[in-house]
VOBADO-618296 format. One record per residue (C-alpha): residue in one letter; x, z, y. Coordinates in steps of 0.05 Angstrom, whole numbers, padded with zeros to 5 digits, always signed. Example, Ala and Ser with C-alpha at 12.3 -4.5 7.8 and 13.67 -1.06 7.14 Angstrom:
<rs>
A+00246+00156-00090S+00273+00143-00021
</rs>
This chain:
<rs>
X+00733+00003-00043X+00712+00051+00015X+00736+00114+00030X+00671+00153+00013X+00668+00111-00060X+00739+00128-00081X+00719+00199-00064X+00666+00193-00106X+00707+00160-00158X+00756+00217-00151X+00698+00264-00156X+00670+00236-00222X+00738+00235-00266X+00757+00304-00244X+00684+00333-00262X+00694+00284-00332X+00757+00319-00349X+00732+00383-00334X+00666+00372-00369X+00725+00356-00436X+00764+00415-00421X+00711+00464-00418X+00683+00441-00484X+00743+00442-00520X+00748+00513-00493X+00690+00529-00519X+00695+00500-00589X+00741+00542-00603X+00706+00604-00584X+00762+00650-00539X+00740+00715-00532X+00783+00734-00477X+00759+00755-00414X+00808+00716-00376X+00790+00659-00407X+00718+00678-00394X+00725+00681-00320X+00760+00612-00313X+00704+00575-00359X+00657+00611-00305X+00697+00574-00244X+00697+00509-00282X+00624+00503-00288X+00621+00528-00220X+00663+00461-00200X+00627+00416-00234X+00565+00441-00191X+00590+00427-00122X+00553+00348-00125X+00494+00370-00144X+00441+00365-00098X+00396+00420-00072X+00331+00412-00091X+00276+00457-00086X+00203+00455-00114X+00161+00491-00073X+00090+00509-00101X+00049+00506-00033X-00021+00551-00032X-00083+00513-00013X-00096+00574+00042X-00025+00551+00069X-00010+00479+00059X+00048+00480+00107X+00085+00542+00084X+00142+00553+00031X+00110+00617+00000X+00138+00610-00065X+00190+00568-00099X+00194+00559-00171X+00256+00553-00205X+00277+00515-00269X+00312+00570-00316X+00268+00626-00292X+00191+00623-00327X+00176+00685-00290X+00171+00642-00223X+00113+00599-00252X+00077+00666-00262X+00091+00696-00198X+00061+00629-00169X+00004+00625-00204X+00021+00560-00231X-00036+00541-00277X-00004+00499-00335X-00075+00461-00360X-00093+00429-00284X-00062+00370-00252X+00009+00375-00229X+00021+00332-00154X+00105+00327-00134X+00097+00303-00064X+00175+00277-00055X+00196+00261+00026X+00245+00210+00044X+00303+00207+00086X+00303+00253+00146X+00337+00265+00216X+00321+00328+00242X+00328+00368+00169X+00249+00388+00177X+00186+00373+00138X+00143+00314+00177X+00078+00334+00203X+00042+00290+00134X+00072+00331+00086X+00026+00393+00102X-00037+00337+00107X-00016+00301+00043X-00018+00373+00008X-00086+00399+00041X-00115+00327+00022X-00093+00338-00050X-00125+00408-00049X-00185+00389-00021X-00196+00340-00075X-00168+00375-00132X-00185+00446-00116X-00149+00478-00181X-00092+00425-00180X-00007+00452-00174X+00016+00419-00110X+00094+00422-00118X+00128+00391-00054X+00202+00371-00074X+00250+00393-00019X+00309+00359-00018X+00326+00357+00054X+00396+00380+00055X+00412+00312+00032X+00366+00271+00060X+00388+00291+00128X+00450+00256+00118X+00469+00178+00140X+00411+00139+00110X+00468+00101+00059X+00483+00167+00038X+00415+00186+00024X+00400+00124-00001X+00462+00137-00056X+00439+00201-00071X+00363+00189-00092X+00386+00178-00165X+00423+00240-00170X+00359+00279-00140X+00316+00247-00184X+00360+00269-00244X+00343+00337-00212X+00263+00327-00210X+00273+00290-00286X+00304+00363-00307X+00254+00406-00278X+00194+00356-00304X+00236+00373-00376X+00227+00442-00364X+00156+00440-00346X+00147+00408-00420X+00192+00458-00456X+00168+00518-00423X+00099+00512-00420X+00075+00448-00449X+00056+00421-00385X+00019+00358-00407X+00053+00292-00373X-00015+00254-00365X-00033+00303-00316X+00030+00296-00274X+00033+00251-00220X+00089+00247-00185X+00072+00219-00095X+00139+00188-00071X+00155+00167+00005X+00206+00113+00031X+00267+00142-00012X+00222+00194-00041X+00185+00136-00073X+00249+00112-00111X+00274+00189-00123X+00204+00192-00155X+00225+00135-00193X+00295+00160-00221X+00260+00226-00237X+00210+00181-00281X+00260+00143-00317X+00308+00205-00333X+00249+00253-00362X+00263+00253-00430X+00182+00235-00437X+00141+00189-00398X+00101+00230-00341X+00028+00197-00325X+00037+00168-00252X+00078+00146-00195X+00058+00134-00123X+00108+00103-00088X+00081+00098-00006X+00118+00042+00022X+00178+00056-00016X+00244+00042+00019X+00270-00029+00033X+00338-00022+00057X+00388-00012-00005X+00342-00018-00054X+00309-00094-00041X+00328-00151-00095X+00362-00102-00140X+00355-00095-00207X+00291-00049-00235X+00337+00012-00258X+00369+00023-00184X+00289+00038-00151X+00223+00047-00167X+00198+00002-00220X+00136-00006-00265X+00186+00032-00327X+00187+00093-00291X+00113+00130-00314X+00057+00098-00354X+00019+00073-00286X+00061+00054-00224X+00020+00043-00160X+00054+00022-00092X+00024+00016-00019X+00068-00033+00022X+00066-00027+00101X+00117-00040+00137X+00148-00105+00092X+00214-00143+00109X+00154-00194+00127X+00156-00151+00193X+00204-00191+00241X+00255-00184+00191X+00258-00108+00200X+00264-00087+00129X+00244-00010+00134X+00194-00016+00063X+00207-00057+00002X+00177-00121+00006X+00180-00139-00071X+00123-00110-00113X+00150-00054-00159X+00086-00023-00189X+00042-00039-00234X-00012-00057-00186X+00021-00066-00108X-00026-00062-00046X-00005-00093+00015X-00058-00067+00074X-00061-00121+00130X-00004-00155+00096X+00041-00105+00085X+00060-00109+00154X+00036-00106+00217X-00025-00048+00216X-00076-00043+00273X-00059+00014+00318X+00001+00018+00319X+00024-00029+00380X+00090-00052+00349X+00081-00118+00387X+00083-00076+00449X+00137-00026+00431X+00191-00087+00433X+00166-00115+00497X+00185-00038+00522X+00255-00039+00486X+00287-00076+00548X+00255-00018+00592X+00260+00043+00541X+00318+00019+00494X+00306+00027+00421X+00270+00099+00426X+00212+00049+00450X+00207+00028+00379X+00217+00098+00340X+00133+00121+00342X+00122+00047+00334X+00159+00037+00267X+00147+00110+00244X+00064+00090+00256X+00072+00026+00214X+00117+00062+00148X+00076+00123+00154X+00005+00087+00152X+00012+00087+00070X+00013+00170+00077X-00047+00162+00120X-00078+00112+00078X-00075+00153+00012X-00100+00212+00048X-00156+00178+00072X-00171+00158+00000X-00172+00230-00021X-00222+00258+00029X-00266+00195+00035X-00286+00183-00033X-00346+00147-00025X-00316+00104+00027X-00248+00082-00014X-00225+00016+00018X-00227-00036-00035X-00169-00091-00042X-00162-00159-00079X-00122-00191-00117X-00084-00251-00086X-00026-00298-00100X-00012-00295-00025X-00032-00256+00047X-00047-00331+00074X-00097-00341+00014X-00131-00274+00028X-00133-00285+00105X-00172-00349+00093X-00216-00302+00051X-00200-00345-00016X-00189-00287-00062X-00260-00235-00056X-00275-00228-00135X-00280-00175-00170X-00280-00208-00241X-00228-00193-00296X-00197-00135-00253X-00186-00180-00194X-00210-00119-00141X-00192-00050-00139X-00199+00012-00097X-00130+00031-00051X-00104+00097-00072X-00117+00152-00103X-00180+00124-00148X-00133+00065-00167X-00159+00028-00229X-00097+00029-00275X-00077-00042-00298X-00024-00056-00338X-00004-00129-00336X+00066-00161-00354X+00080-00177-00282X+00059-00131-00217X-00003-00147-00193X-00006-00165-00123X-00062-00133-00082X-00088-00150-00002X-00139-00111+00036X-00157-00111+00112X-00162-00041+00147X-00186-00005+00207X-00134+00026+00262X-00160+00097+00247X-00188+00133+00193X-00233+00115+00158X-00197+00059+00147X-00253+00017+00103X-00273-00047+00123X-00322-00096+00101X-00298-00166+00081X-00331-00240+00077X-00315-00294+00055X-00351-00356+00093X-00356-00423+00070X-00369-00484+00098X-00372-00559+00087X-00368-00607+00151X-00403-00662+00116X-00390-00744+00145X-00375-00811+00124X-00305-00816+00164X-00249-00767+00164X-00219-00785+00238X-00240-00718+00265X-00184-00661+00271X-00195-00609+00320X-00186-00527+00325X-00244-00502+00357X-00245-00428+00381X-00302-00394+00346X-00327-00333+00343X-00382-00302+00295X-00438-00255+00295X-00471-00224+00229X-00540-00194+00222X-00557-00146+00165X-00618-00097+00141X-00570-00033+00164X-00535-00071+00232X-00501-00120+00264X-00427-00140+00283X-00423-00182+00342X-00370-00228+00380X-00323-00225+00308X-00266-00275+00323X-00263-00335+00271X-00191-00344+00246X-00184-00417+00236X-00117-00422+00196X-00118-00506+00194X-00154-00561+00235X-00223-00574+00219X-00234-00634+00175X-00293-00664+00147X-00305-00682+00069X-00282-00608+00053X-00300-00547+00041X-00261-00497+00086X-00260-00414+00078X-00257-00358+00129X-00245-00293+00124X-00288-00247+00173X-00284-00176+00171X-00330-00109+00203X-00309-00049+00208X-00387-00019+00195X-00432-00035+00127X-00483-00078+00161X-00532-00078+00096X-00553-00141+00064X-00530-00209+00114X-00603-00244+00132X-00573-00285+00190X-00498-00313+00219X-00495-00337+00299X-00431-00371+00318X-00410-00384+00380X-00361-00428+00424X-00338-00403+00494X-00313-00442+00554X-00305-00507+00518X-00291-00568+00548X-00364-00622+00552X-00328-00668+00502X-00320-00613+00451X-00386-00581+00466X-00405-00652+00440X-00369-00651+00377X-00390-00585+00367X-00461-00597+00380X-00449-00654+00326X-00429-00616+00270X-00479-00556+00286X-00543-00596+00291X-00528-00664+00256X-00525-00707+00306X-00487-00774+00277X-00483-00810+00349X-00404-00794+00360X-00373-00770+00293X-00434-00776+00233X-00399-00698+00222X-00462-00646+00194X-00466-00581+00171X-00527-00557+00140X-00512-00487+00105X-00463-00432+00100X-00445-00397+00033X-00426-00323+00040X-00398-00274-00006X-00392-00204+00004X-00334-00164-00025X-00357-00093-00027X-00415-00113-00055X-00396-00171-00085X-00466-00207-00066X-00468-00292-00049X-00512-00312-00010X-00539-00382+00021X-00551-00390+00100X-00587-00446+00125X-00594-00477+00190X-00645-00443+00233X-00663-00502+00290X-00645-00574+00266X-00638-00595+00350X-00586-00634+00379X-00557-00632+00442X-00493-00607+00475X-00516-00557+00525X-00524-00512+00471X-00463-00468+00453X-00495-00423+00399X-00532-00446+00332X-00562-00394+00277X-00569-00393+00205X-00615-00352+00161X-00624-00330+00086X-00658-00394+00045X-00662-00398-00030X-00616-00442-00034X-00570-00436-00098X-00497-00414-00088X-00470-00470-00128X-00511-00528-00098X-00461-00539-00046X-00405-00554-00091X-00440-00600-00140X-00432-00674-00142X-00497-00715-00156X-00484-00742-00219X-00492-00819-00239X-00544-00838-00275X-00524-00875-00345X-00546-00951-00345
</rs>
């Protein structure tokens, strides 16, 4: 046993004997003023652990001021805030913090918030005198601060009947798993939990009642961005712990924020190279939820997957049976028996929608010797635009007799697809002939043909049939277009079937 846990130890028997002593004291009901006075410094004692938490009701006018606290024991400071008991009730809860100040998000998060619930109670939790602290330490202490939030959510209840449906509790890295405690010691269930890429370190692999877990409110959502999956750097919790868990471009690496180039610097710079790096990629979930609260009509939308490798080969783009939902705020509440595990592709910058496709397409032949990984990129063409020069991701060599999927994302809404270009670059004459093959069905070299493209659309959830535009041969050709046709979705997967003799 360490030093600080026997202190703790220590810490916990004297404030249990206490606890005994002062009860027997008062059970039998001494009127004496001495007496009186050392009951008084008793209960004082068994105060000095507990945390300092504040709950700061911030004004829409002033999102980044502490204008008025309110404080469990005293109604009179809900009045004198104007807290309105029938709206909804948002505790934004930090995480762990170095320099003892509020982060620059917390004043967005709570203008966000405002802006989309104008009559809403935005209560920001303050407990930074002890998340400034060693991050084990504040990592220890996120249950007893929770215990602290489940009392005042009590309160709330008692006092004025605040209604728990309405109260949804936003957590950050070890705000997301103080959110968590505070859920699971209420003495009632309150309606939601956000946890934004909860913390990894302390609180990975253990079991549900030491973090955030799907127990803790009646819908638990979680955004994952900065995963153990991230060179091993566990800074969020890779395991889902929600009811429904989003992981954005993976969970970890997120466009824009350059982490591949902060630890080339490191050498240079020293680890300070990595600090607005790593801070970028744990902080994108803030950014990502307020994005969903003041872009409504452009919510990004994400899908459920049984892995990131699956989505990335765009294999998981239904929307049937609850298998999509929007990231964020507008959140679709499903309640299934195990987490459901979410994937979406974002932008660097908000907005952070994209658009996804799936793209599917069978290289037809009668011999299966050809197994090659051709550099491809694509271009789409729609009624409202065009994205051009998209890089194919080719996750596994090209074979013929199968079907293979690609994911291809834009970052605009092109409209309705009416025509796909792909394109090869700088490709040696031998595979500008086996390209040339496949594209145009020419059976001189490999008997290898493709004749249409199935597409489906995830926003919109539209399939569609492309078929080839120019039915030429020849390998001097490095482009080949295909265009809407009638052609059934399901044509391309059927089997002819035998006739009965």
């Amino acid at each position: 046993m360490n030093i600080f846990s026997f202190q703790c130890v220590s810490w916990l028997v004297l404030l249990s004997f206490t606890a005994l002593f002062v009860a027997a004291l008062e059970e039998e009901n001494f009127s004496n003023a001495v007496f009186g006075n050392f009951l008084e410094d008793l209960r004082d004692l068994s105060d000095v652990n507990k945390p300092n938490v504040k709950f700061s009701l911030r004004n829409p006018s002033q999102p980044d001021d502490d204008v008025c606290y309110i404080v469990r024991g005293k109604p009179e400071t809900l009045n004198s805030c104007d807290f309105n008991n029938t709206s909804k009730t948002f505790l934004v809860i930090h995480g762990w913090t170095v320099s003892g100040l509020f982060e620059s998000w917390v004043e967005k998060l709570v203008a966000a918030l405002y802006a989309r619930e104008k009559n809403a109670n935005v209560i920001v939790v303050d407990w930074l005198d002890t998340a400034q602290n060693y991050y084990a330490v504040a990592a220890q202490n996120t249950k007893m601060v929770g215990q602290e939030v489940g009392l005042f959510i009590d309160w709330l209840e008692e006092t004025i009947n605040v209604p728990l449906e309405k109260l949804h509790l936003i957590g950050y890295s070890l705000g997301a798993h103080v959110a968590g405690f505070a859920g699971s010691h209420a003495t009632n269930k309150v309606g939601r939990i956000t946890g934004l890429d909860p913390a990894g370190p302390d609180f990975e692999g253990v079991h549900a009642h030491r973090r955030l877990s799907p127990d803790d409110a009646h819908f638990v959502d979680v955004l994952h961005t900065f995963t153990r999956g991230s060179l091993g750097l566990s800074i969020g919790i890779e395991q889902p712990v929600g009811h429904v868990d989003i992981y954005p471009n993976g969970g970890s690496f997120q466009p824009g924020c350059n982490l591949r180039g902060a630890l080339e610097k490191i050498a240079s710079y020293g680890i300070l190279a990595m600090n607005n790096a790593i801070r970028c990629e744990h902080e994108r979930s803030i950014h990502l939820y307020i994005d969903s609260l003041l872009n409504e009509e452009e919510a990004s939308r994400a899908y459920s997957c049984g892995s990131n490798d699956m989505f990335d080969r765009g294999m998981c783009l239904q929307c049937r049976k609850n298998r999509c939902n929007s990231v964020g705020y507008k959140v679709s509440k499903v309640r299934k028996a195990r987490s459901v595990k979410m994937f979406t592709r974002t932008r660097g910058s908000m907005p952070f929608r994209v658009f996804h496709y799936q793209l599917k397409i069978n290289f037809l032949g009668k011999i299966n010797q050809l197994e090659t990984e051709p550099a491809l990129t694509v271009s789409l063409y729609g009624t409202n635009g065009d994205a051009e020069d998209l890089k194919l991701n080719v996750p596994e060599k090209i074979t013929t007799k199968k079907t293979h999927s690609f994911l291809v994302i834009t970052e605009k809404d092109i409209g309705d697809l009416l025509m796909l270009k792909f394109k090869w670059e700088e490709s040696t004459s031998s595979l500008l002939t086996l390209l040339s093959s496949w594209w145009y069905g020419d059976s001189t070299n490999f008997d290898v043909q493709i004749h249409k493209v199935r597409v489906r659309a995830g926003e919109t959830q539209k399939k569609i049939v492309l078929c080839l535009k120019d039915h030429q041969t020849g390998s001097s050709v490095q482009e080949v277009v295909f265009v809407k046709c009638r052609e059934p979705w399901r044509s391309l997967s059927k089997r002819p079937k035998l006739k009965s003799q």
